[in-house]
C-alpha positions in Angstrom: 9.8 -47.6 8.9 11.4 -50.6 7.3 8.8 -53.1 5.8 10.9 -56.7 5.6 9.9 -59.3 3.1 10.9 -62.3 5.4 9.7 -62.8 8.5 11.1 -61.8 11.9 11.0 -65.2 13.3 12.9 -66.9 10.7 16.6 -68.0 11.8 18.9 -67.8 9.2 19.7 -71.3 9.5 15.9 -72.6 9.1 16.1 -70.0 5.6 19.5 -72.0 4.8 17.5 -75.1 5.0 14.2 -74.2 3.6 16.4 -73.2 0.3 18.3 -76.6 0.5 15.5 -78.1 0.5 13.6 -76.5 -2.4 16.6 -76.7 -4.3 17.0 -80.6 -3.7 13.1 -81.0 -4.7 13.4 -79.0 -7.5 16.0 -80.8 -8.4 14.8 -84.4 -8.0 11.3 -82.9 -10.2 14.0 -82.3 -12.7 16.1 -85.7 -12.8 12.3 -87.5 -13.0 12.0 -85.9 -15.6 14.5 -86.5 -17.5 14.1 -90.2 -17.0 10.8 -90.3 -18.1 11.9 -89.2 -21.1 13.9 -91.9 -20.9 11.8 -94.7 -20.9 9.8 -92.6 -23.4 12.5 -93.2 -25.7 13.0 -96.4 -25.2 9.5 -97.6 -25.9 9.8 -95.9 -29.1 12.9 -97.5 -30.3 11.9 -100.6 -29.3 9.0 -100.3 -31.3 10.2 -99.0 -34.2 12.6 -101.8 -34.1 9.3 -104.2 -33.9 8.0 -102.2 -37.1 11.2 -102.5 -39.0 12.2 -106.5 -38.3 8.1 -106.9 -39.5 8.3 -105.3 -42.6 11.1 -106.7 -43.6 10.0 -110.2 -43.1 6.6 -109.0 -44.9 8.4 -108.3 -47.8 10.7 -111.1 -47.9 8.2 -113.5 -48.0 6.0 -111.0 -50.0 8.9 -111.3 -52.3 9.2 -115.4 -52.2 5.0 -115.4 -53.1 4.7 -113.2 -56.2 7.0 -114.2 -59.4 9.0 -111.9 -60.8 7.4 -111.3 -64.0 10.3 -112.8 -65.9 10.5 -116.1 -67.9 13.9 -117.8 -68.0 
């Protein structure tokens, strides 16, 4: 007695299909993904880009405010 793991009524043409298939959703899963991570990304450089410009202009005028400490 044979014991089949896929069923009797399956063409091979619907099991050709049912494979594209999870093979196209897996790999649309994956390709979201990916561009989440993206965007992720980009928010963060953007950002830290905001940070940067900000502290820099902070200590500019930080640096135009308090004297030096020296007398010429």
């Amino acid at each position: 007695m044979k014991i089949s793991l896929i069923s009797p009524y399956l063409q091979p043409s619907m099991l050709k299909t049912g494979l594209r298939l999870a093979l196209l959703a897996s790999t649309v899963t994956a390709l979201q993904a990916c561009a989440v991570v993206a965007v992720a990304d980009a928010a963060v450089t953007v950002v830290a880009t905001g940070v940067k410009v900000t502290a820099k202009a902070v200590g500019a005028a930080a640096d135009a405010v308090i004297p030096d400490g020296d007398e010429d």
